[in-house]
N, C-alpha and C positions, 0 to 999 in steps of 0.2 A: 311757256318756259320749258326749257327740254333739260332730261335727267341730269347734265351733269352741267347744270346751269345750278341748279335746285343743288346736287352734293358738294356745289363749292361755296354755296352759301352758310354751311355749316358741318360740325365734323361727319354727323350721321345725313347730311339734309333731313327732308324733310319727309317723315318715314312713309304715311300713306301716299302721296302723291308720289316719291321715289318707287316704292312698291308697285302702284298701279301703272307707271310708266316702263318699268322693267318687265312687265309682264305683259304689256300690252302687244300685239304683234305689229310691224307697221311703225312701230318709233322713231325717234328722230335719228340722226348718224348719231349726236353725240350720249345718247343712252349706252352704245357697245359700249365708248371707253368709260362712264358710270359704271355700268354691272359690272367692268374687270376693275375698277377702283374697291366695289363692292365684294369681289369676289377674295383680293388681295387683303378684306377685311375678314372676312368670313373664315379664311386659310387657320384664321389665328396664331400666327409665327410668336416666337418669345419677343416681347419688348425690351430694349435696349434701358435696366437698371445699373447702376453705378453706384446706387446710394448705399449699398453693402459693403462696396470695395472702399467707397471713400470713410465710412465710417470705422470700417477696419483701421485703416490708416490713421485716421484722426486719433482712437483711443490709442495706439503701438504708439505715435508720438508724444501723448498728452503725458504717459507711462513713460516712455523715453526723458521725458523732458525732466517730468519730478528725478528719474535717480539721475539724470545728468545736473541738475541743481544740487540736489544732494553732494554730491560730487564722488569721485573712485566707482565710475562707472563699472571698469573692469569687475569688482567685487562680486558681481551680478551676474558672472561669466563662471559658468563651472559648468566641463563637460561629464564628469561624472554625476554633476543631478541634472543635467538634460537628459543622459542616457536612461537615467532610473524610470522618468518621468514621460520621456519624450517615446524610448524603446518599448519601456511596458506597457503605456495603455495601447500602443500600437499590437503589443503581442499579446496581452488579454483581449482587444476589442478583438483580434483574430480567430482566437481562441471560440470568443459567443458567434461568431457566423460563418460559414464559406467563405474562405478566401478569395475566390471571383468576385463576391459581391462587395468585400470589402477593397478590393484592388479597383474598382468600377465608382468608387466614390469619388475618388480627387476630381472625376468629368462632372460629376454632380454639385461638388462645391463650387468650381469652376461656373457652372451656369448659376448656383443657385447667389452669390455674389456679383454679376453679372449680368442676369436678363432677370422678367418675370413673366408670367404667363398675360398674355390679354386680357382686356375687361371684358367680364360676362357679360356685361349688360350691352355692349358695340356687337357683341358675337348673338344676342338674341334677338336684338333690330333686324341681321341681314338675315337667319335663318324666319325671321316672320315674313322677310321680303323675299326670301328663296321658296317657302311655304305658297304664299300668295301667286307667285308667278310659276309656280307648278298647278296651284287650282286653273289658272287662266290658261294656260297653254297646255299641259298636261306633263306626266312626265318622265315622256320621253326626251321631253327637250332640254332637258337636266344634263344629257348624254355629252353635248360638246363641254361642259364642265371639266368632264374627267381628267384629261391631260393634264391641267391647272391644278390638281388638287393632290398631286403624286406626294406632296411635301407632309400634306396630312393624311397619314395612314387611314385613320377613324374616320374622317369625312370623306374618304378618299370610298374607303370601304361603304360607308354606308349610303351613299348616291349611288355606285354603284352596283347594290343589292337593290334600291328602288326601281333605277332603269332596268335593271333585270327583271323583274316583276318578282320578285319576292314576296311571300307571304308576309303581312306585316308579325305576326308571331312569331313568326323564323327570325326574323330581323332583328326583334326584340332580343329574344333569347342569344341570339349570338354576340350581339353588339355588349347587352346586359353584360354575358361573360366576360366579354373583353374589357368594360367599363372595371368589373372587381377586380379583374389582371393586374391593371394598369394601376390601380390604387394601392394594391398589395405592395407593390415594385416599388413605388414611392415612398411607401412607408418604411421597405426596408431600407432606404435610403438613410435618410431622418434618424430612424432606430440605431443604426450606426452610428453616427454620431453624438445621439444625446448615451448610448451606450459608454462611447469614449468619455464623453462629458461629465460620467458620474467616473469612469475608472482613472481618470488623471488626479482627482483629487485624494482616492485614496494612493494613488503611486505613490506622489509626494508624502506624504504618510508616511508611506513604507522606506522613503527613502532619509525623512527626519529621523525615524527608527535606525536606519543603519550608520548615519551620522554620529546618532548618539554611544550609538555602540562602541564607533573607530574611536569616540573621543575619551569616551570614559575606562576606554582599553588602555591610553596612552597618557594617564595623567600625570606619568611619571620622565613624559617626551611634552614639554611645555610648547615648542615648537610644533608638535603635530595636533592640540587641542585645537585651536585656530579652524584649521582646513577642514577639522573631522566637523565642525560649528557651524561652517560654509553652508558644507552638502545639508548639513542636517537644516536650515533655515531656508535654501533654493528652494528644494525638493518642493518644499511645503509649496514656497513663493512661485515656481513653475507651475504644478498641475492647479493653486486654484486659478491662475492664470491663462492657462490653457483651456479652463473648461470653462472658466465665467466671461471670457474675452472672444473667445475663439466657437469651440465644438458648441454650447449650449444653444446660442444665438446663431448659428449657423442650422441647427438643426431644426427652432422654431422658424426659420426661414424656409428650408425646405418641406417643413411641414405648411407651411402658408400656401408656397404654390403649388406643391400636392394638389392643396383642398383644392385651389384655383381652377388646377386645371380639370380636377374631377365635374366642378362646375361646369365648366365649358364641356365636356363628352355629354354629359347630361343633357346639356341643351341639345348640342346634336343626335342627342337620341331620341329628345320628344321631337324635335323639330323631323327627323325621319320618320318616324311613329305616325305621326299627324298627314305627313304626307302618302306614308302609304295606304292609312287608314282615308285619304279625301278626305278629309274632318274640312271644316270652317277656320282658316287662321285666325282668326278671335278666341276660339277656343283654344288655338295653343298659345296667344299672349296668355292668357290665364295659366295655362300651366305652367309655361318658363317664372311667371313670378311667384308660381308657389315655391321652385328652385332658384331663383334669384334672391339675393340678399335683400334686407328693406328695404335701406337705399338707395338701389339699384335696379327698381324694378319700373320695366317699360310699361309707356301710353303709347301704343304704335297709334293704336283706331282711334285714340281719344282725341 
């Protein structure tokens, strides 16, 4: 049965006999288009999630629907407790960090409502079988890869320092750095918005307080009680709105595929590690599942 007879019998095929056949020299034609099916897994590109945007959607409606039942939708409509609400945690979340980095979020929300990082556990099958067919060939033959991998920097880099010959030390140390870069960056991400997520609720706060203030200023203008009552109940009803609907749950998402994707750099770092070092791929199944989740963790050899 040849490679890519075996990978379309299953999502991963069948990991030792896939691996010994990709590594083998002499394979059949149809192994090249396996190893670039294999390679196009390895790349780890964001998977295509929706289930953030739709669930956005679903509560903004479910919330729509109750005050559209209610009825006097409008009431719900005041631009000055948007502005309170909506302007200041923008200007206080501004306030706790760099303006760059907070201007650089709406492309984070954007992905992080939208895709997710790969399963670690698809990205540690192929780097066992990029492991294994570098022990049998050696590797330099890792070299025609490169072009293919321009998409991921990290693995892009780090095949690249192996075909180099690099020290496996060196390799370590620098990839290492880049692995705590990369996590740091993520974090600031996330941090901005669970930032926002705690300052919208005192906004509304603050904006119930000045409600109360225009109204109790005008008790003697019966007509302006009403409005001053508006803001002062929005205010509230926007930031916790804002933060328990929107920024919080957005933030424990981007803090999800953070971690995800710190997973997967980890991989490719034992998986580089292991190869620079000639180690036995057995021994790095062992170590991807000491970084792989419980549930998650491979039988390549088994």
């Amino acid at each position: 049965m040849s490679l890519g007879e075996q990978s379309s019998s299953s999502p991963l095929g069948s990991p030792l006999k896939a691996g010994n056949a990709a590594g083998t020299p002499g394979a059949q034609p149809g192994a090249g288009t396996a190893r670039a099916a294999d390679l196009r897994r390895i790349i780890a590109r964001p998977v295509i999630d929706i289930g953030g945007g739709v669930s956005l959607v679903i509560a903004v409606v479910l919330i729509g629907g109750a005050i559209l039942l209610g009825g006097r939708p409008g009431s719900f409509l005041d631009l000055a407790a948007f502005l309170i609400v909506g302007g200041g945690t923008l200007a206080v979340t501004a306030i706790s960090f760099p303006l760059s980095e907070v201007l650089s979020t709406p492309r984070q929300i954007i992905a992080a409502l939208t895709s997710r990082p790969a399963q670690p556990m698809a990205i540690a099958v192929e780097m066992l079988r990029l492991a294994e067919q570098a022990r049998q060939t050696g590797t330099l033959a890792l070299e025609g890869m490169l072009p293919r991998l321009t998409r991921n920097d990290f693995l892009h880099r780090s095949i690249g320092m192996l075909v180099d010959g690099m020290p496996s030390d060196q390799i370590e140390g620098i990839l290492g750095n880049e692995l705590a870069s990369h996590a740091h960056r993520c974090a600031r991400g996330s941090a901005i918005m669970r930032r926002a997520g705690e300052v919208a609720p005192a906004m509304g706060l603050i904006g119930t307080l000045v409600g109360l203030i225009q109204m109790l200023g005008r008790l003697d203008e019966p007509s302006q009680i009403a409005p001053g009552m508006a803001v002062a109940l929005l205010t509230t009803f926007y930031g916790a709105l804002f933060a328990n609907m929107f920024l919080l749950p957005l933030a424990a998402k981007m803090e999800r595929n953070s971690e995800d994707e710190a997973v997967i750099k980890q991989i490719y770092l034992a998986g580089a590690m292991s190869i620079a070092r000639q180690e036995n791929p057995r021994r790095l199944e062992l170590v991807l599942n000491t970084i792989l989740p419980v549930g998650q963790r491979v039988k390549y050899f088994d």
